[in-house]
N, C-alpha and C positions, 0 to 999 in steps of 0.2 A: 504494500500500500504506500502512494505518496504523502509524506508527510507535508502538512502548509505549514511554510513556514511564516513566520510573523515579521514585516521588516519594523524595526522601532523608526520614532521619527527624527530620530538621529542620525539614522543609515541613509534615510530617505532627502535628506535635508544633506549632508555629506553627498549622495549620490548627483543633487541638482548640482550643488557649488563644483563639483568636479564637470557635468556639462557646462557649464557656465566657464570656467577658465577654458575650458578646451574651444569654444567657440570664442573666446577673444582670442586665444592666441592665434588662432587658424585666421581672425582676422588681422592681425595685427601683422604674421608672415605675408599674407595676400597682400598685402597697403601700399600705394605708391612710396619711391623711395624718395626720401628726406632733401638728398643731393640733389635729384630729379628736378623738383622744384624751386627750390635755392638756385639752378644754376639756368633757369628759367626765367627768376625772378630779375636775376642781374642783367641778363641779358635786354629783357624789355627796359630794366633801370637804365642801362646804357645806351640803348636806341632813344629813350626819353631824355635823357643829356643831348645826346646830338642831335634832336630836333631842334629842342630849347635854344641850343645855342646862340643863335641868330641871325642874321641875313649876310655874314662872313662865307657861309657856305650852301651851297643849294642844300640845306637841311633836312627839308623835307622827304624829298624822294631819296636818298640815302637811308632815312631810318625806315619810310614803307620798305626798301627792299633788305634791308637788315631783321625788320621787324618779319617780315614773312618767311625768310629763311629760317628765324630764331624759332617760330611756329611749324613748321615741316620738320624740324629736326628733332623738336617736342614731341610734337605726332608720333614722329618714326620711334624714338627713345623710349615712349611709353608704351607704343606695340612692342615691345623688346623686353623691356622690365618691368613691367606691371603684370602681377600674375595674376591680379582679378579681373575679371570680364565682367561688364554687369554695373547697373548702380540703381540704388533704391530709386526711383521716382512716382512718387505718390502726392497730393494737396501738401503734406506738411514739409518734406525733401523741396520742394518747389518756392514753396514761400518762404523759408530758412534760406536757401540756394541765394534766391533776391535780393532777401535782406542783405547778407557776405558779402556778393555782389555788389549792390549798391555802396557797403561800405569800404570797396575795393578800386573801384570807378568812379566815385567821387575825386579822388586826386589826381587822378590823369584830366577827368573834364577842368575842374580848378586849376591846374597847371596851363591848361592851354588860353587862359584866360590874364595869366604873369606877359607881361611884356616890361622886365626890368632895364633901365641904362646902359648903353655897351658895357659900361665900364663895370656892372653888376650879373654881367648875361653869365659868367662861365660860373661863378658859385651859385647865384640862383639857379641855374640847371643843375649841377650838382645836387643841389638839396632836394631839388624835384626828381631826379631820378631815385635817390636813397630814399626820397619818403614814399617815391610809386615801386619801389621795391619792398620796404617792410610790407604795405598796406597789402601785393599782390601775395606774399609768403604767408602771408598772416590767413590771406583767404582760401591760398590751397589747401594752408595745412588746418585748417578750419573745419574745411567743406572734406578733406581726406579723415577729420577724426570723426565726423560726424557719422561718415555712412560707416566707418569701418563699427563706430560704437551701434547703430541699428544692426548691423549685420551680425554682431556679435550677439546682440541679443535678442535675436531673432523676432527684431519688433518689424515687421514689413509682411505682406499678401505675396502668393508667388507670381501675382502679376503684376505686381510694383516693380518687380525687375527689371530691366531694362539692356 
């Protein structure tokens, strides 16, 4: 005869917290890498100096085509090193996504808005590049802790996926 056994609710409560690390860590191996976007982030910083700069160089269309190669190379780099396929999108992913966003893209539209002195053009772009760099790091690694922490806990529909 099988015997039933009894789990107490110590076993049972131990047995969740063990799924529970095992789904973060699974998420937290899957998560784009740190460098990834850091070297992302400089890159636009520095396309945004050499726009800034000012009418010493055709500025503009040097950083559109810096800035689209820095973008295709992003592309390809994260087909490469990103071992998750997939991102939660559902009402609340979307409207968080925005808000980041929004607080990501504000200093690039205000930046384009600076028209400092010749004599103030190369530091004020400077500082607009470094500050369009923390605010784009902040929003990767933002929007990267966010899905990794739904994913982990397995708060999403399986058609949220994407």
């Amino acid at each position: 005869m099988d015997e039933k056994r009894q789990i107490s609710r110590e076993d049972a409560q131990a047995s969740l917290d063990t799924v529970a690390q095992s789904r973060d860590k699974a998420a937290k191996v899957k998560a784009r890498p740190v460098w990834l976007d850091a070297s992302f982030c400089v890159g636009v910083g520095i396309v945004m100096v050499v726009a800034n700069i000012g009418p010493k160089l055709p500025s503009v269309p040097i950083a559109l085509g810096c800035l689209t190669l820095i973008a295709i190379v992003y592309a390809l780099a994260s087909r490469r090193w990103v071992r998750r396929k997939g991102r939660i999108v559902d009402e609340r992913s979307v409207g968080k996504n925005m808000l980041m966003f929004l607080m990501a893209y504000a200093p690039i539209v205000l930046s384009g808005m600076l028209r400092p002195d010749d004599g103030w053009s190369l530091p004020v772009s400077i500082g607009v590049g470094v500050f369009i760099m923390i605010s784009g790091f902040a929003y990767l690694r933002l929007d990267e802790r966010y899905q990794a922490r739904r994913l982990a806990a397995g708060d999403y529909d399986p058609y949220d996926l994407v």
